[in-house]
C-alpha positions as CSV (number, residue, x, y, z in Angstrom):
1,X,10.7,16.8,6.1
2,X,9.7,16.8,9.8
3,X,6.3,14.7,8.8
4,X,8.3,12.0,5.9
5,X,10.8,11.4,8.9
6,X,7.2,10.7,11.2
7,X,5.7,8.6,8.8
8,X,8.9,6.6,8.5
9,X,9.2,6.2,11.6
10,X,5.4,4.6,12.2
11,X,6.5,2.3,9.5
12,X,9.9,1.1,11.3
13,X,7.1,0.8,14.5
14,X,4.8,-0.9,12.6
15,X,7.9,-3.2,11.0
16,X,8.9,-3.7,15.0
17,X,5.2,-5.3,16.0
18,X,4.9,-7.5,13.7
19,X,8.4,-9.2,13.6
20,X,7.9,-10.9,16.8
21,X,3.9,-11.2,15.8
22,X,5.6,-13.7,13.4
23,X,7.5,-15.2,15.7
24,X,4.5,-15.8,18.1
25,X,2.2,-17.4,15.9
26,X,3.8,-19.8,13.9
27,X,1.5,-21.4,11.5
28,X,0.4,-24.9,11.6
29,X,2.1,-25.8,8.4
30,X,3.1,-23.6,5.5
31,X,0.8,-23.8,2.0
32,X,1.3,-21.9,-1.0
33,X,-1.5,-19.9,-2.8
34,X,-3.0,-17.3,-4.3
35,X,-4.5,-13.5,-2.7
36,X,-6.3,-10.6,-4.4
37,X,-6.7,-7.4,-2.9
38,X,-8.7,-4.2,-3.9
39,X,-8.0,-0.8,-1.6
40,X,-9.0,2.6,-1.6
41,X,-6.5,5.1,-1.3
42,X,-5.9,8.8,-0.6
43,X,-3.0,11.4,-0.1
44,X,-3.6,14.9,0.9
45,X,-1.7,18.0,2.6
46,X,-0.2,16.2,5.4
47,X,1.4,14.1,2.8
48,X,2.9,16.6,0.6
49,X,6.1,16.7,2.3
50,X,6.7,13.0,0.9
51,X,7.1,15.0,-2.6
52,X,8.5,18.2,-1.0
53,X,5.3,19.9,-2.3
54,X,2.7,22.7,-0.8
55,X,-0.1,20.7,-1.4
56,X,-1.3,17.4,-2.5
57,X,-5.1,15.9,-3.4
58,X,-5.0,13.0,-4.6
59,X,-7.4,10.1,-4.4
60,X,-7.7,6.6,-6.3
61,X,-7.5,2.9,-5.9
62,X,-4.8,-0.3,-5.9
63,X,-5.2,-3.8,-7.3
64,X,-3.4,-6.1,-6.1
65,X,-2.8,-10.1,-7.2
66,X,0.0,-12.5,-6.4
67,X,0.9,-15.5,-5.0
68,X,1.0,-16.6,-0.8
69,X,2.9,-18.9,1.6
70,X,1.8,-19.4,5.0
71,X,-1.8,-20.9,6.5
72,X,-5.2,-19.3,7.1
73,X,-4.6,-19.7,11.1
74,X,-1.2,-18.7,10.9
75,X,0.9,-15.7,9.2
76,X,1.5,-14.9,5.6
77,X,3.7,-13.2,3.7
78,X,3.1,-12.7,-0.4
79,X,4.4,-11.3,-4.0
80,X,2.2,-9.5,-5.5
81,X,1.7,-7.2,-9.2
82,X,0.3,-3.7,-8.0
83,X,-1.3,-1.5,-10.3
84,X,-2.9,1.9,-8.2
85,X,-4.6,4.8,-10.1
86,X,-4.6,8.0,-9.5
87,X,-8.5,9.6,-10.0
88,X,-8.0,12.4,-13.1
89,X,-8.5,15.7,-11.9
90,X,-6.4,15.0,-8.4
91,X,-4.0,17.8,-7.7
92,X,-0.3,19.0,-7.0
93,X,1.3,22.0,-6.1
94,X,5.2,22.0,-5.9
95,X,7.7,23.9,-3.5
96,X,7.8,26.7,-6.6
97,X,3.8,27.0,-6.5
98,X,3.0,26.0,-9.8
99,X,0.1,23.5,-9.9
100,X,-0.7,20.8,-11.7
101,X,-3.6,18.2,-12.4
102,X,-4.0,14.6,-12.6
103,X,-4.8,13.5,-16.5
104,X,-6.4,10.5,-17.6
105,X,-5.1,7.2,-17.2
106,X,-2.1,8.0,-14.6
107,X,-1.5,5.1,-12.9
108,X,1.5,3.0,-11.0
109,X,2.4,-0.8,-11.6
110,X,4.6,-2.6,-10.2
111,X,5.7,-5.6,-7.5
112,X,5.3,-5.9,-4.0
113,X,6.5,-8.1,-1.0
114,X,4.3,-8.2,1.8
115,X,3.9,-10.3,5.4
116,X,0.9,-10.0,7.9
117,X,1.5,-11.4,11.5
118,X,-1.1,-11.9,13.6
119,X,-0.5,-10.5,17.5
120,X,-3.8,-11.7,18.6
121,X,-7.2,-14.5,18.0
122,X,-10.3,-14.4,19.4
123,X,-12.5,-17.7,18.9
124,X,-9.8,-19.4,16.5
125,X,-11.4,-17.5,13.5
126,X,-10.9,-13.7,14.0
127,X,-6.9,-12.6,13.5
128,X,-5.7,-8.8,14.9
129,X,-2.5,-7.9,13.6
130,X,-0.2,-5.6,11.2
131,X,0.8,-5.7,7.7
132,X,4.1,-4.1,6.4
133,X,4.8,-4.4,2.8
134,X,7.5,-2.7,0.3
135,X,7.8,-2.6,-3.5
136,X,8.2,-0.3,-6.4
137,X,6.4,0.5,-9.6
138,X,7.0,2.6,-12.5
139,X,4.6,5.8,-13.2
140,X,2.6,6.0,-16.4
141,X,0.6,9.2,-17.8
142,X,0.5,12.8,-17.7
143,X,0.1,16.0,-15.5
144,X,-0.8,19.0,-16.8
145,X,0.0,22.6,-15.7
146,X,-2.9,24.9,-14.5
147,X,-3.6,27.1,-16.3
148,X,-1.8,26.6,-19.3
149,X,-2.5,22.9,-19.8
150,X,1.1,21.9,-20.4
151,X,1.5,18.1,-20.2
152,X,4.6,16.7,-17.8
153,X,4.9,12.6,-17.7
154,X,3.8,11.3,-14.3
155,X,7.3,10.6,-13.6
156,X,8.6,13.2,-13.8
157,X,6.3,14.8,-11.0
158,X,5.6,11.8,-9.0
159,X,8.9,12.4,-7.1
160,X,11.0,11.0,-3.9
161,X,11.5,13.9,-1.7
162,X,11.5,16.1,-4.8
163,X,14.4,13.7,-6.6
164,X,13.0,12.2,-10.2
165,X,13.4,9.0,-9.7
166,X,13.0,6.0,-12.5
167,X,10.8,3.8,-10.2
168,X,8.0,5.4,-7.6
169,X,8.7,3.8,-4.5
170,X,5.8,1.4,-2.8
171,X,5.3,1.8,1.4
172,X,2.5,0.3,3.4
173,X,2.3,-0.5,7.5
174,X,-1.4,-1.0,8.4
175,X,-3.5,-2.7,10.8
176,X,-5.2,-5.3,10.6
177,X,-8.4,-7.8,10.8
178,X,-8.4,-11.3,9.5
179,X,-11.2,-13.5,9.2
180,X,-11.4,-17.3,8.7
181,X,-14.3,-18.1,6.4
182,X,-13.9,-21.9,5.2
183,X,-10.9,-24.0,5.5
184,X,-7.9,-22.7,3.8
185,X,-9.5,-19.5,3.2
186,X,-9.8,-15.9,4.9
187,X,-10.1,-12.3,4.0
188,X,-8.6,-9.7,5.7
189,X,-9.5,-6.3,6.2
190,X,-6.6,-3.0,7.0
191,X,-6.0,0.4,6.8
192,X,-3.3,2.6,7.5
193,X,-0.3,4.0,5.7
194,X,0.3,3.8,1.8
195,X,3.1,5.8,0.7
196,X,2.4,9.1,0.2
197,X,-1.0,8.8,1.8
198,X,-3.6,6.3,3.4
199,X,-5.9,3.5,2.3
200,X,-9.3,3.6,4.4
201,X,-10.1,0.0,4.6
202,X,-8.6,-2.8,1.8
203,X,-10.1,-5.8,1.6
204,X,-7.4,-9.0,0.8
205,X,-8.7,-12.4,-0.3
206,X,-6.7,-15.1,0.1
207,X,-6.9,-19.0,-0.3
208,X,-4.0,-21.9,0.8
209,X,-4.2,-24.9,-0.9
210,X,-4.2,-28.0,1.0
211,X,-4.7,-25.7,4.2
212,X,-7.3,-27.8,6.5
């Protein structure tokens, strides 16, 4: 409980920095268009406590696509469809020690909201700031018990604080890079916390129409 609580707290933080990031660098017009993201992700041990587990490997990737507001010098915020897998053969052990594995095809989809504000610029091109985003997402495929191969629906496992819940609950406050690469356009790099665990370094794409 002690490490959920810490993680929350880095995300209220993180939520903190960027507010008046937003507030600091207002755009130079607002544009609507269009982002696509792909991102790495991982949860392990120190995560566990998110499920009120023992122990927790699991490792996979997030999609994201959607639709964005703001300007390629400015902030952004964005709605985007999610869908993350989790890799077969990834790992759980609950509070009761019985494990289970990752089958085929387990994967989450859902919606997400999500604003970036940039806190710094260096040369008008290169943006430093944070992302927080939120959203949820249903759970789709199976677990199975070790040894006996017993298959449980992801949902059922992929709990909040050990509570089944009907929709898996979607957490992110990361850091970030931006760069401007032609006008209207810039990708952005960031890493940092993904409920339960962590994405390495995503890589958004985005493009504002009518942004010059």
């Amino acid at each position: 409980m002690t490490r959920a609580r810490s993680l929350l707290i880095l995300l209220a933080i993180a939520m903190g920095i960027a507010t008046p990031a937003f507030a600091q660098n207002p755009p130079q017009g607002r544009h609507w268009g269009v982002t696509a993201s792909v991102a790495p992700w991982r949860a392990g041990t120190r995560s566990s406590g998110l499920y009120f587990a023992k122990d927790l490997d699991f490792t996979g990737g997030s999609r994201r696509i959607g639709i964005t507001k703001g300007s390629a010098r400015g902030n952004e915020w964005a709605l985007v469809y999610i869908r993350r897998t989790i890799n077969e053969g990834g790992t759980i052990v609950d509070n009761g020690g019985r494990k289970f594995e990752v089958g085929p095809n387990v994967k989450l989809t859902g919606i997400m909201a999500e604003q970036f504000g940039p806190f710094g610029t260096i040369a008008r091109r290169v943006q430093i700031g944070v992302v927080v985003a939120g959203g949820l997402a249903r759970a789709e495929g199976v677990l199975r018990a070790v040894p006996s191969g017993a298959e449980h629906e992801a949902s059922q496992m992929l709990t909040l604080f050990a509570r089944e819940v009907d929709f898996q609950l979607l957490l992110r406050g990361e850091l970030a890079v931006a760069v401007i690469v032609a006008p209207g356009m810039k990708i952005r790099f960031s890493g940092g916390f993904d409920w339960p665990g962590t994405s390495v370094v995503g890589v958004t794409a985005m493009y504002f129409f009518g942004d010059r």
